[in-house]
N, C-alpha and C positions, 0 to 999 in steps of 0.2 A: 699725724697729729694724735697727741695720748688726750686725755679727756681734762689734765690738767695740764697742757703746755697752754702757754701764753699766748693769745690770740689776739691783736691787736686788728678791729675792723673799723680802716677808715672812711666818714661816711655813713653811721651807723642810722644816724636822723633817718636819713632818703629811702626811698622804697624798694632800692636795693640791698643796703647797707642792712635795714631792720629785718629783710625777711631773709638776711644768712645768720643774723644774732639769736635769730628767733626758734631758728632751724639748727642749729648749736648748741642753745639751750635746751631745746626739746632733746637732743640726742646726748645730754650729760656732760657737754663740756662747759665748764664753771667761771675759768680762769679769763675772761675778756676783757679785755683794756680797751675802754668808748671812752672819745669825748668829744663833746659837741664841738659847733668853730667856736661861740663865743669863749670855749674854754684852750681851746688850741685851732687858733691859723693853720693853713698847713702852707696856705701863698707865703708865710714867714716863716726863712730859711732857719735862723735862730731856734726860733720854736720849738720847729719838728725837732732841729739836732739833739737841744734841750730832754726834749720826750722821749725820743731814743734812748738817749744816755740813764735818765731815768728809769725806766720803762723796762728796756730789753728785751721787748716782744720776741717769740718764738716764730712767729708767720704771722703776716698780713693780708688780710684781704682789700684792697684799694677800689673802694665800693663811693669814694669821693669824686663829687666834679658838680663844675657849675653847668647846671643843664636849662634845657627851655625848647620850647616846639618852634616852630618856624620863622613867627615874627621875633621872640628875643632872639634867634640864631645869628637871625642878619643886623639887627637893629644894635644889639652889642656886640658887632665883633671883635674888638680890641679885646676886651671883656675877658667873651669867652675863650681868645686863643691864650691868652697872658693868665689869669687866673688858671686853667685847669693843666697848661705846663707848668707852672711853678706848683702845685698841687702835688704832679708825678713825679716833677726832677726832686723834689724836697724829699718824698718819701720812698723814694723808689734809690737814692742815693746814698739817703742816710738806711736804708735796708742793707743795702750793700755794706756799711762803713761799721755797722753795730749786729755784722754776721748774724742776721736772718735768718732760718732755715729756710722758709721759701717764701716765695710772694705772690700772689695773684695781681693782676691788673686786667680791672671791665673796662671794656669799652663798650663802641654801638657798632650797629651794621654800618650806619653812615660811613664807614670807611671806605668803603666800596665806593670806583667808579658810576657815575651817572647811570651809562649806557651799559656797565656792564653783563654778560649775558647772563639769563635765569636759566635753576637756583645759582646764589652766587657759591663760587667755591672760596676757599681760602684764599689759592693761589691767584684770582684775581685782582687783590692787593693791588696798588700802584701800577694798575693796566689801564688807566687811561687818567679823563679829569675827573673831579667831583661834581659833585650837586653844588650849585655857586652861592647858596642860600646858607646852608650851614659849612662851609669849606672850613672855616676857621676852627669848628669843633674837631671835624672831623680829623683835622692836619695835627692838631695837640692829639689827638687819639692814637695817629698812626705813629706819630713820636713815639708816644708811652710803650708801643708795640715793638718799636724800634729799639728802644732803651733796653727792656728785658732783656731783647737777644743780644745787647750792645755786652750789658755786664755778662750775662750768659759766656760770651764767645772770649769777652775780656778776662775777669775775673772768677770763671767758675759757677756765679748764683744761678741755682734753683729758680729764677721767678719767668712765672708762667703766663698769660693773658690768653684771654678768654672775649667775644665778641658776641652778647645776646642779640636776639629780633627784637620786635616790637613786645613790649612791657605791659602789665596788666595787675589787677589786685589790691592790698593793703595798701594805704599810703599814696596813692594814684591821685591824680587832678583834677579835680570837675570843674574847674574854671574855663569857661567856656568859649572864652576867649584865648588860651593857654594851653590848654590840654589839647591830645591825642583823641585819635579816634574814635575809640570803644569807649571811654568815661565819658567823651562830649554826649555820644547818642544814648547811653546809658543815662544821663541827667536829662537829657531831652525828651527820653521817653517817660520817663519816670515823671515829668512835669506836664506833659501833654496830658497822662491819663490822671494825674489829680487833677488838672484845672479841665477837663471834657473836653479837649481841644479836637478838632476833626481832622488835625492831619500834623502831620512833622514835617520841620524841611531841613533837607540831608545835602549836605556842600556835594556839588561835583555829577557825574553822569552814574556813580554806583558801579562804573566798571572796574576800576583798580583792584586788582590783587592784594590783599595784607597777610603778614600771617602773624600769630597771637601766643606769648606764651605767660601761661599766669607764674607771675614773682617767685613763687615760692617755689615751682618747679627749678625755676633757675637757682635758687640760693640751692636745692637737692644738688644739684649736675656744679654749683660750687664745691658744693665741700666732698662730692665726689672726685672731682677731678683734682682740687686738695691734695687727696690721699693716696689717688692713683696715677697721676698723670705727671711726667717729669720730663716732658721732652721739646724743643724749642719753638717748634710752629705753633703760632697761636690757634685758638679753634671756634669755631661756631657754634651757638647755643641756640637752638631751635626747637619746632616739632617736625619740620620738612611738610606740615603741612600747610595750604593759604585757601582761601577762601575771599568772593567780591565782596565789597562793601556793602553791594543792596543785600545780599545773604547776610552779612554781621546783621545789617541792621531790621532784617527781618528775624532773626535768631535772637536780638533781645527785645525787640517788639512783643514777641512770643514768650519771653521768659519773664515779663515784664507784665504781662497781661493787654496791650494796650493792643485797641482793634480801630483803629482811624487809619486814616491814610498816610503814604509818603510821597513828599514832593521834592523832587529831584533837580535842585538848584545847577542848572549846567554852566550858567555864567561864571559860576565859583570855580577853580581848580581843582584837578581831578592828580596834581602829583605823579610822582613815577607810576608806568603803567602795572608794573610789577614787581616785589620786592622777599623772595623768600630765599633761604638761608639754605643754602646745602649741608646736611648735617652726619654725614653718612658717617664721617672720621668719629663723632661722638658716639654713633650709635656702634660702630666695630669697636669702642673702649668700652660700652657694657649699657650706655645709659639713653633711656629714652625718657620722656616725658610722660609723665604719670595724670595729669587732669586736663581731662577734655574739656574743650573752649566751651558748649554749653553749660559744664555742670561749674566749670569756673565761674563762669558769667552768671549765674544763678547764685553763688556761693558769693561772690563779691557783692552783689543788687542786694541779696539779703542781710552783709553788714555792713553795707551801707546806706540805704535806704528806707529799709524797716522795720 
């Protein structure tokens, strides 16, 4: 990518999408082609063709999909498996039909077998079942996975996919009912110690394993892998490191200032017992992960919070 090829990032809204526009801009490339859905569907096949034909993007980053934590997973599955394949077939087809130089496509870890074994490697891909809770994301994911190397092996394309960990930073959830981990107990703490509350209560027994990478690291190790990376297996986006829950949430208790207690709700679910990313293939292409979870965490509380 030159600083003014065409750069079409689909997706650009979500918290993926903004922090590879944001990290493109900051490094001088000018030329991005964004648009919201209200202004381009990407579920309408017409549409995208339309934009294409228009357009003529140089490379895309396919940073779009309908997402949601556990309860919208299972509660709309039609939803989410039908929305976010016509999402990928729409643009990952018409990339191919209006000679794209290359294409990314994110996914999630949730592609990964239930059971299978920790960290996950690549090659554990369709080595057993899913998690039956979000199946339906995760099976459009492994599709879109499937497609790259479909055109790849077919017709020649360049497009490459990419599968981050758990997500953090700009743009993040704090609905509390919706959101992931780290923003729930980041709102939680942050509300406990304005309102003098003497304790928190934290879902689950605190043992689970997570591991954490802030947004913007991953839109770096995008548009690194952009540049440098041209070969079929998809790859993992991590830090290779994890840490428990009662540790997360002693580490922004701590960054947060709040000194009350935590109450360890064990009735609630405690989810897979461990979930971190094997990252090793990233790290032997040059790139590791530049912001430590505290000083992330500290760097997020502060723009959002204070």
């Amino acid at each position: 990518m030159n600083k003014d090829s065409k750069i079409y990032i689909a997706g650009h809204r979500g918290m993926v999408g903004s922090a590879i526009a944001r990290k493109l801009q900051a490094q001088g490339f000018e030329n991005l082609v964004l648009r919201n859905s209200s202004a381009l569907d990407l579920r309408d096949g017409q549409a995208v063709a339309d934009f294409f034909a228009q357009e003529k993007p140089e490379y895309v980053f396919l940073a779009a999909a309908k997402v949601g934590g556990i309860v919208a997973n299972n509660t709309y599955r039609a939803e989410f498996l039908y929305d976010n394949l016509m999402i990928q077939n729409h643009v990952i087809h018409q990339a191919y039909l209006h000679q794209v130089k290359k294409l990314m496509f994110l996914g999630s870890s949730c592609i990964y077998p239930k059971l299978a074994p920790q960290p996950l490697k690549e090659e554990y891909l369709l080595s057993g079942e899913l998690e039956p809770t979000n199946e339906p994301y995760a099976i459009a994911k492994i599709a879109g996975i499937k497609m790259c190397e479909a055109y790849r092996d077919q017709y020649g394309c360049n497009f490459i996919a990419v599968m981050p960990t758990n997500l953090y930073g700009p743009g993040d959830n704090y609905d509390l009912q919706k959101s992931h981990v780290l923003p729930a107990l980041l709102r939680k703490f942050h509300e406990a110690k304005q309102n003098q509350q003497t304790e928190v209560e934290i879902w689950g027994t605190g043992s689970p394993l997570r591991e954490f990478l802030h947004v913007d690291d991953l839109a770096d190790a995008c548009i690194f892998l952009m540049q440098t990376y041209n070969e079929k297996p998809f790859l993992n986006v991590g830090t290779g490191e994890d840490l428990s829950i009662r540790d997360l949430a002693e580490m922004i208790a701590e960054v947060v200032g709040y000194s009350g207690a935590m109450r360890f709700d064990t009735s609630k679910p405690d989810g897979t017992p461990r979930k971190l990313m094997d990252v090793s293939r990233l790290h032997q292409l040059g790139w590791r992960h530049r912001i430590g979870l505290r000083q992330g965490i500290a760097q997020v509380y502060q723009e959002k919070f204070l």
